[in-house]
C-alpha positions as CSV (number, residue, x, y, z in Angstrom):
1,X,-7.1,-30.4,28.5
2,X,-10.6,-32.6,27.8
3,X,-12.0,-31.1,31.0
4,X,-11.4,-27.7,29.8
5,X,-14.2,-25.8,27.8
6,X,-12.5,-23.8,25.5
7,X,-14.7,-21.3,22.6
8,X,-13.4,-19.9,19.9
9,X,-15.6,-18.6,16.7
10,X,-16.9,-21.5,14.8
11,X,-15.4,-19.7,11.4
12,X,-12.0,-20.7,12.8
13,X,-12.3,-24.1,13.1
14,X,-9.9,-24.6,10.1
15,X,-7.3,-23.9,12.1
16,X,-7.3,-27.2,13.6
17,X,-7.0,-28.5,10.1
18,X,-3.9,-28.9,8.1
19,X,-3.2,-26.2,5.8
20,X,-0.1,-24.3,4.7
21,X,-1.6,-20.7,5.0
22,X,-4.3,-19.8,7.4
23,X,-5.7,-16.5,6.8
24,X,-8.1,-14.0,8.3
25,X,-8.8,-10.8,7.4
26,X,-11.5,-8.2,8.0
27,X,-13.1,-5.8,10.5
28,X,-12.8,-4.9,13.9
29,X,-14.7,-6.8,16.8
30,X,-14.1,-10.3,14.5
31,X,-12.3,-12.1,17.2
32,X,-9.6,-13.2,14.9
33,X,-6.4,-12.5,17.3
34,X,-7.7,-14.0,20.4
35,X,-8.9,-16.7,18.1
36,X,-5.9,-17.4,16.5
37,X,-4.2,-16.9,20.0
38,X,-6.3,-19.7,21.9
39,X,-5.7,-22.5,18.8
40,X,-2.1,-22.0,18.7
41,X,-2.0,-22.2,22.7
42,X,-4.4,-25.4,22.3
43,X,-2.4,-26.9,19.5
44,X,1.3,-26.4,21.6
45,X,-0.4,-28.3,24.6
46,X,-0.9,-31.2,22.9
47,X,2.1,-31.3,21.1
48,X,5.2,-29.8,20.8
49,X,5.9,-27.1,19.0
50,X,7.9,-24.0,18.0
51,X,5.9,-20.9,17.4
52,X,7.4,-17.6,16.2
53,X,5.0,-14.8,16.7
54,X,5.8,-11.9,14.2
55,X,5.0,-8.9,12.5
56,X,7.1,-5.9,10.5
57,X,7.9,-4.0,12.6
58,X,8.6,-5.2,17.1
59,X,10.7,-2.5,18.9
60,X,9.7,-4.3,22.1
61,X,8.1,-7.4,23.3
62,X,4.9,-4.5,24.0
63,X,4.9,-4.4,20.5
64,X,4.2,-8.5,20.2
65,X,1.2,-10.5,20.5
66,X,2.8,-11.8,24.1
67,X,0.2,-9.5,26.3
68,X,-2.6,-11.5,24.5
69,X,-1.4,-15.0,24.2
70,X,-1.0,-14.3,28.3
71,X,-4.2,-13.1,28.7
72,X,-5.9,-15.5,26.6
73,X,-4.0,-18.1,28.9
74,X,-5.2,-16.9,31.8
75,X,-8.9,-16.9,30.3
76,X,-8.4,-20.4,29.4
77,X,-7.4,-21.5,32.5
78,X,-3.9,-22.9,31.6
79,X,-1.6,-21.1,33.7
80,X,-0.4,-24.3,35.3
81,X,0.2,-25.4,31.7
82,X,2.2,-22.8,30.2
83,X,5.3,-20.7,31.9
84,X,5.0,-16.9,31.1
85,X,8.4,-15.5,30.9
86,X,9.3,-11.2,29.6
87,X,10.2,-12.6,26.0
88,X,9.3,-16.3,25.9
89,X,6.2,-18.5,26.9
90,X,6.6,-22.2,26.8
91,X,5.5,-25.3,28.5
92,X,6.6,-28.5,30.0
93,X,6.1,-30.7,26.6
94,X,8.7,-28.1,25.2
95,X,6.3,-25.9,23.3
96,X,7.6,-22.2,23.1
97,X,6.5,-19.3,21.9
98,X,9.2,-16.5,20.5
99,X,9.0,-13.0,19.1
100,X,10.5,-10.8,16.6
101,X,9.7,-8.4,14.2
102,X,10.6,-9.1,10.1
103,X,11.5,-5.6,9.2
104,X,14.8,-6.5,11.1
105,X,15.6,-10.0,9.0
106,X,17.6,-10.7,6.7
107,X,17.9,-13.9,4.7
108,X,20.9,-14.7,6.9
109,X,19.5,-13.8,10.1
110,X,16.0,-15.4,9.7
111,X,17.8,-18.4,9.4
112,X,17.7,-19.2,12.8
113,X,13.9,-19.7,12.2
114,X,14.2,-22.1,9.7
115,X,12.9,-25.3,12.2
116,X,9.9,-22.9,13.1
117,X,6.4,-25.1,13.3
118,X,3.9,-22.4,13.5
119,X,4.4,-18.8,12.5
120,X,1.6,-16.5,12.9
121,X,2.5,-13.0,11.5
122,X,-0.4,-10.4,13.5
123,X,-1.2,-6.7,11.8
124,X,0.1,-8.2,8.5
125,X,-1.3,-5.6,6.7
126,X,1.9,-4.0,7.2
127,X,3.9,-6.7,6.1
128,X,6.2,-5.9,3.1
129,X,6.5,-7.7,-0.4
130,X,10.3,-8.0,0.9
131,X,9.4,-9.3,4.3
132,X,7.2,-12.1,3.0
133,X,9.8,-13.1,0.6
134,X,12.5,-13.7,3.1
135,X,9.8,-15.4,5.6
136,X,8.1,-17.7,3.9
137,X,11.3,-19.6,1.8
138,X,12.5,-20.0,5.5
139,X,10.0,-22.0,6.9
140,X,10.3,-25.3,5.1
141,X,9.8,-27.8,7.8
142,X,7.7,-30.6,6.9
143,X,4.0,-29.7,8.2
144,X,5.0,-25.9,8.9
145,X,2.4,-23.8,8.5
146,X,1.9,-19.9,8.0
147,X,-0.7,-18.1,10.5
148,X,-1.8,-14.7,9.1
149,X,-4.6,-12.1,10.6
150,X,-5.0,-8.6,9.7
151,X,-7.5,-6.1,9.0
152,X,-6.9,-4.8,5.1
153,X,-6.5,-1.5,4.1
154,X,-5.7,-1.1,0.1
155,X,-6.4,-4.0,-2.2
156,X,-2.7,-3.2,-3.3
157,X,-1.4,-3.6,0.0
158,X,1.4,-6.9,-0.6
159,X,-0.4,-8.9,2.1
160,X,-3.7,-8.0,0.5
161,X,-2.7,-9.5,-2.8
162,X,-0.7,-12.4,-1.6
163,X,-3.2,-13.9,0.5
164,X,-6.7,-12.7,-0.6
165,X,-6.6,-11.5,-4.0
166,X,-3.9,-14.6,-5.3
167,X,-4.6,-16.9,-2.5
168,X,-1.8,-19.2,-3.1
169,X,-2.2,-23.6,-3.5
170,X,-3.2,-25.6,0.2
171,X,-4.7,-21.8,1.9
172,X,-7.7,-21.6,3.6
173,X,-8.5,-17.9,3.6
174,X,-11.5,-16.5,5.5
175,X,-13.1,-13.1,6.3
176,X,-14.2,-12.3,9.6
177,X,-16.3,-9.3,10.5
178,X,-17.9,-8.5,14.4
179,X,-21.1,-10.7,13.0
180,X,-18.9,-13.8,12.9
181,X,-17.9,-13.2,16.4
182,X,-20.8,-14.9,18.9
183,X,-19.1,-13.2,22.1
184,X,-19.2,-9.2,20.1
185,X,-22.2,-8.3,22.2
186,X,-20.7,-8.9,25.6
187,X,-18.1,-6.5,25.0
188,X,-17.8,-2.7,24.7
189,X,-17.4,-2.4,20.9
190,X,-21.2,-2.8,20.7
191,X,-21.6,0.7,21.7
192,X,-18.5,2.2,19.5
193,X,-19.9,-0.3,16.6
194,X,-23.2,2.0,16.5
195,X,-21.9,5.5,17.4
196,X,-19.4,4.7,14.4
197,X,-22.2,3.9,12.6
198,X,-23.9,7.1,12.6
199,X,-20.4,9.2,12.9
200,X,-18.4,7.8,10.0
201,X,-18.2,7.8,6.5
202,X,-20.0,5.2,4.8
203,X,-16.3,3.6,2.9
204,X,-14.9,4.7,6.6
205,X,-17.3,2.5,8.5
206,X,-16.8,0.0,6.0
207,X,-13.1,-0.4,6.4
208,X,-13.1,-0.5,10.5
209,X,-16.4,-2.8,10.5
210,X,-16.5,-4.1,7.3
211,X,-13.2,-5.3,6.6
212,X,-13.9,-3.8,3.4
213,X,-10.6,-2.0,1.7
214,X,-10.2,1.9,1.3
215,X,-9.7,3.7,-1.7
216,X,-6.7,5.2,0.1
217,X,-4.5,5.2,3.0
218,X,-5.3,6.8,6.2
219,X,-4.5,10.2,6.5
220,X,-4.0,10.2,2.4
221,X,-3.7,13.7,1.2
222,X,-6.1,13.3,-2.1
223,X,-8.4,10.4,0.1
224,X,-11.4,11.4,-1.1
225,X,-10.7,12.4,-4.4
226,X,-9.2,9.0,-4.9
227,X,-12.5,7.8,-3.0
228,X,-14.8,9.9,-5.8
229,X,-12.7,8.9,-8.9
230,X,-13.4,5.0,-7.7
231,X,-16.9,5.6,-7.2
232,X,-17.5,7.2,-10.3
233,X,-15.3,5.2,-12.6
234,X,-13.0,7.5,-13.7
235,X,-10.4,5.0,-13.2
236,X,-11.1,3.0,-16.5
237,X,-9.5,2.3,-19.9
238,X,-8.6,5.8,-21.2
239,X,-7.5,5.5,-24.8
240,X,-5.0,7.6,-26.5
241,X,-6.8,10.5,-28.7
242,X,-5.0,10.9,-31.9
243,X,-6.5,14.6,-32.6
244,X,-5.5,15.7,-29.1
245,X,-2.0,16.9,-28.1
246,X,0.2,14.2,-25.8
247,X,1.8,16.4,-22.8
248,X,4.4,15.4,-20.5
249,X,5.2,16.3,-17.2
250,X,8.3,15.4,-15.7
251,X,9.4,14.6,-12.2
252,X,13.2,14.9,-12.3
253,X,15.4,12.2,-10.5
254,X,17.9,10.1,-11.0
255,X,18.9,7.7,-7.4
256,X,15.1,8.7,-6.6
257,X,12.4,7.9,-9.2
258,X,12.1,9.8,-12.3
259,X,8.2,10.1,-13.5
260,X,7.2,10.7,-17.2
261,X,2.9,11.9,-16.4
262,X,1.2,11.6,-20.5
263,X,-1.8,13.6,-20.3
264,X,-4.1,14.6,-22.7
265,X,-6.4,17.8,-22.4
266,X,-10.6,17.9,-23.8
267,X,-12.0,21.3,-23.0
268,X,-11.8,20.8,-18.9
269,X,-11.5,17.7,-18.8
270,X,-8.1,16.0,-18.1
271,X,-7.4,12.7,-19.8
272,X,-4.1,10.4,-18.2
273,X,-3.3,8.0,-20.8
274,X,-0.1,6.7,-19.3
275,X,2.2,7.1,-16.6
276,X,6.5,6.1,-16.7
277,X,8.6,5.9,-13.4
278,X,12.2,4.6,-13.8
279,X,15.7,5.7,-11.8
280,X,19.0,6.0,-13.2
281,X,17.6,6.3,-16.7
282,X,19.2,9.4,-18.6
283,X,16.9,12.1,-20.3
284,X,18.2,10.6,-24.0
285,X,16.6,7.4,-22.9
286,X,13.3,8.8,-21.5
287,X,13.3,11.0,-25.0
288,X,13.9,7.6,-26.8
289,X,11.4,5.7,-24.3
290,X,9.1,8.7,-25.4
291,X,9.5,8.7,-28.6
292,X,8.7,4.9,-29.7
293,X,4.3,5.9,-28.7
294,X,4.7,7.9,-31.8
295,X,2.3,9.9,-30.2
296,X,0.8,13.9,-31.4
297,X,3.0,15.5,-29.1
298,X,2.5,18.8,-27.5
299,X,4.7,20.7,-24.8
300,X,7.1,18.8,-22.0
301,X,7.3,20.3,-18.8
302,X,10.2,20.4,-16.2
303,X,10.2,21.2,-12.4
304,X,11.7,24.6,-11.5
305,X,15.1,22.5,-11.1
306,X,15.4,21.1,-15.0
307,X,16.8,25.2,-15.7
308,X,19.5,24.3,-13.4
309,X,23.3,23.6,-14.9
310,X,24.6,19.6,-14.4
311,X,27.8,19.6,-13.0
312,X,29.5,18.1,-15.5
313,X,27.8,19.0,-18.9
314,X,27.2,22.4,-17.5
315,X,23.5,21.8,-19.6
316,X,20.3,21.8,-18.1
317,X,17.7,19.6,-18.0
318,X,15.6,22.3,-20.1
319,X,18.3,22.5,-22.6
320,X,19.2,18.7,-23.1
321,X,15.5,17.8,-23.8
322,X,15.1,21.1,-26.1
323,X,18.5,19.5,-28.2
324,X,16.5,16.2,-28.6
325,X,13.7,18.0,-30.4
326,X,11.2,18.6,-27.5
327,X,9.0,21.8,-26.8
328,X,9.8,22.6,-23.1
329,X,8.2,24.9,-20.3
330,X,8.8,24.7,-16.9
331,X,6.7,24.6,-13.9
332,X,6.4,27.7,-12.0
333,X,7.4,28.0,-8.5
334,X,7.1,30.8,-5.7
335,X,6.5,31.1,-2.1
336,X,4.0,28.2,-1.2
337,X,3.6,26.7,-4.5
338,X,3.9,23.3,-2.9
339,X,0.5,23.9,-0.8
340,X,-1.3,25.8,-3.6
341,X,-0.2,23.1,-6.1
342,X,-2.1,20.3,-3.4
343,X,-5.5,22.7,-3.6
344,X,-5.0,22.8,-7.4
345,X,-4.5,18.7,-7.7
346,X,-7.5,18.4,-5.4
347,X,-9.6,20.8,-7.6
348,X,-8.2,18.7,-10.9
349,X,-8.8,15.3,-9.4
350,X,-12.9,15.8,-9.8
351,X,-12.2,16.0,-13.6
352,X,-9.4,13.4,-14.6
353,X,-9.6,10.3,-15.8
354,X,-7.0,7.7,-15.5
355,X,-5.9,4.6,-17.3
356,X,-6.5,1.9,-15.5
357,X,-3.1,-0.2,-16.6
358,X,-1.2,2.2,-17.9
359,X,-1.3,5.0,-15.0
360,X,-2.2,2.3,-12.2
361,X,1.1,3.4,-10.2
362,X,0.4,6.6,-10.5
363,X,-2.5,6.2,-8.7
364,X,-1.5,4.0,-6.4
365,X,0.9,7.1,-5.4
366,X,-2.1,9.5,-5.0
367,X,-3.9,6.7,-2.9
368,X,-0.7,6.3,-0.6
369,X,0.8,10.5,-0.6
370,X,0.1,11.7,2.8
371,X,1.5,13.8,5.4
372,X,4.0,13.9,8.1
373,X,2.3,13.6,11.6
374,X,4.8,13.9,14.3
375,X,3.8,11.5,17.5
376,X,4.5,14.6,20.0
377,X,1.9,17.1,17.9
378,X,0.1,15.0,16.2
379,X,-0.4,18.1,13.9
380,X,-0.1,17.1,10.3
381,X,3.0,18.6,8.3
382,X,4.9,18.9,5.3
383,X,3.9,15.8,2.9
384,X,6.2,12.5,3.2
385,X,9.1,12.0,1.0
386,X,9.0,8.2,-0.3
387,X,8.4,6.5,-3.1
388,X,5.3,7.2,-3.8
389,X,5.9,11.2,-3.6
390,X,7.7,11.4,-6.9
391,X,4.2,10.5,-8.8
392,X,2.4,12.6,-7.1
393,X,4.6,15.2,-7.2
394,X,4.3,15.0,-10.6
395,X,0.3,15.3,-10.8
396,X,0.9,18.2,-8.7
397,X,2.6,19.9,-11.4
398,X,0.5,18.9,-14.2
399,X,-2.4,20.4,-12.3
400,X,-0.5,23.6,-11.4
401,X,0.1,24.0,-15.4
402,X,-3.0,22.0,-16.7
403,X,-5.1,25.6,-18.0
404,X,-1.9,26.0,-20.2
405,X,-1.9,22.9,-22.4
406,X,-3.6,23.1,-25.1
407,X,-4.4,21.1,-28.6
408,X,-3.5,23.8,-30.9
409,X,-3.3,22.0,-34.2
410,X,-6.4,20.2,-33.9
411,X,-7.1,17.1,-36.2
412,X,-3.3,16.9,-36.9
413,X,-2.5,12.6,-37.6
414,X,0.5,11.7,-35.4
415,X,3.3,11.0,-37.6
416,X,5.6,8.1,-36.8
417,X,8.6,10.3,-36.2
418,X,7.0,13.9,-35.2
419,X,8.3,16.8,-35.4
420,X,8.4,17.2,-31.6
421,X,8.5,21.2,-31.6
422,X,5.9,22.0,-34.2
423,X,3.3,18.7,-34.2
């Protein structure tokens, strides 16, 4: 090993230095995986050690970081060093190196990782809150350290706010962009780097290059809207407007999310001053939940579904609310409403204004609502059902109805129990 010459970025050199977490995020070109990859190969020929090599989601070992921790050792000149076997490299000292991927653990199974020495989790952008909380309990050997590299995309992404915006006690967290990499110019990215440059969108070039996070998801349906409404701070403190009516709009579920959207209407301008998502909550509770703002309430709105008869009651969701006091219309629907409501939200977003607390998961649905994109078309389709649809379903409707709410008795004080129908 001291004859060798071995480079890697000078902005890594804290990986040779005792920390719990190592962290690098940021652009493309940065050098952080082959970076990472050469320590971790310099650290296990010195002394033993059990690497696990992870990331969410490893259907097949083409799926791991193996291809580069055997090229890298191949670059570095340690093939008589290291034994490169389908699923496993190790050494004579008894170094290894193993894969898997988390999004198949479970707090039983990961258990067999527990006397781990290294783990170094690559793309963990992906990485899920879940994920990291099953990981990182398990590897409690004395002097175990976490390896983490991944180029960001939302600042709400859980890896995102783990490791960079609440870097956690005994980290060393770095960002690395091509700039930091001294070998970028003798590779083919220069090129790509400039044509990118004069191709892309400015936040686009900024995420890829950068490091920098989006305002939304790639391939997000309302991407730059969401991109605009940052820009232009429209994503601020929106305070509740006594003289202006309170409207809710209703997404209707009950294993999946049910969403409560508060908006308030001035002249064309759409005010959201609040935004409720629960599950298995009945629609007397979400009247109660309601109910305690004390707010000037206008009309309620239900999906075309809330006229439908519950099995059991044989009441609708229309009917229950209109029993507990409550004004309520229903969304239209027809033939495409689903694509026409999408133009209307986009039309609407340009002129809305969220609450930065109280409506922050409802945008962080619009910033994550996107499309499904078969592999064998690659032709986007219908939008994504997930957890994150239910909101934005929910924006869709208040912009399909938004022309229709309206303040009619202007000035009125909220009283602490309104009359719901006529306040």
């Amino acid at each position: 090993m001291s004859s060798l010459s071995i480079q890697i970025p000078e902005k890594l050199g804290f990986l040779f230095r005792p920390y719990r977490y190592k962290v690098a995020h940021g652009g493309r070109g940065s050098g952080k995986s082959w970076g990472f990859a050469r320590a971790l190969l310099i650290l296990a020929a010195q002394t033993k050690l059990r690497v696990l090599c992870t990331r969410e989601v490893q259907k097949s070992i083409k799926d791991s970081v193996h291809k580069l921790l055997a090229d890298q050792i191949e670059s570095m000149g340690l093939g008589s060093v290291y034994t490169v076997e389908q699923a496993r490299i190790y050494n004579a000292l008894g170094s290894e190196f193993i894969f898997a991927g988390l999004s198949d653990q479970t707090a039983e199974s990961i258990k067999s990782y527990e006397g781990v020495d290294k783990v170094w989790v690559e793309e963990a952008r992906n990485v899920s809150d879940r994920s990291w909380q099953i990981l990182i309990p398990t590897i409690r050997k004395l002097g175990s350290e976490i390896w983490v590299t991944f180029n960001p995309e939302l600042d709400t992404d859980a890896t995102y706010v783990r490791f960079v915006a609440n870097a956690p006690t005994n980290s060393y967290v770095v960002q690395m962009n091509y700039e930091d990499n001294p070998w970028f110019r003798q590779t083919e990215l220069v090129q790509e780097r400039l044509d990118d440059q004069r191709s892309l969108k400015d936040s686009e070039f900024a995420w890829k290059w950068l490091g920098r996070c989006k305002p939304a998801v790639e391939g997000a349906i309302y991407a730059d809207e969401i991109a605009e409404a940052v820009e232009k701070g429209r994503i601020t403190n929106v305070p509740y407007d006594p003289r202006l009516k309170v409207h809710v709009i209703f997404d209707l579920g009950w294993n999946d999310a049910m969403t409560m959207t508060l908006a308030q209407r001035q002249l064309s301008e759409m005010r959201v001053i609040e935004y409720i998502e629960t599950n298995q909550k009945t629609l007397d509770w979400c009247s109660n939940e309601l109910k305690t703002r004390g707010h000037n309430w206008g009309s309620l709105w239900l999906p075309h579904d809330g006229e439908h008869g519950d099995y059991k009651t044989g009441l609708s969701a229309k009917q229950m609310m209109e029993r507990l006091g409550w004004d309520v219309q229903i969304v239209p629907t027809y033939p495409g409403a689903l694509e026409d409501g999408i133009r209307k939200a986009r039309m609407m977003l340009p002129r809305t204004y969220f609450d930065k607390e109280k409506a922050q998961r409802l945008v962080e649905c619009l910033r994550r609502y996107r499309r499904h994109k078969p592999e064998s078309t690659g032709e986007p389709g219908r939008p994504i059902h997930d957890e994150f649809s239910h909101g934005a379903d929910g924006f869709r409707y208040l912009s399909v109805v938004a022309d229709q709410l309206t303040n009619e008795t202007w000035g009125a004080a909220p009283l602490k129990y309104p009359n719901l129908r006529t306040a």
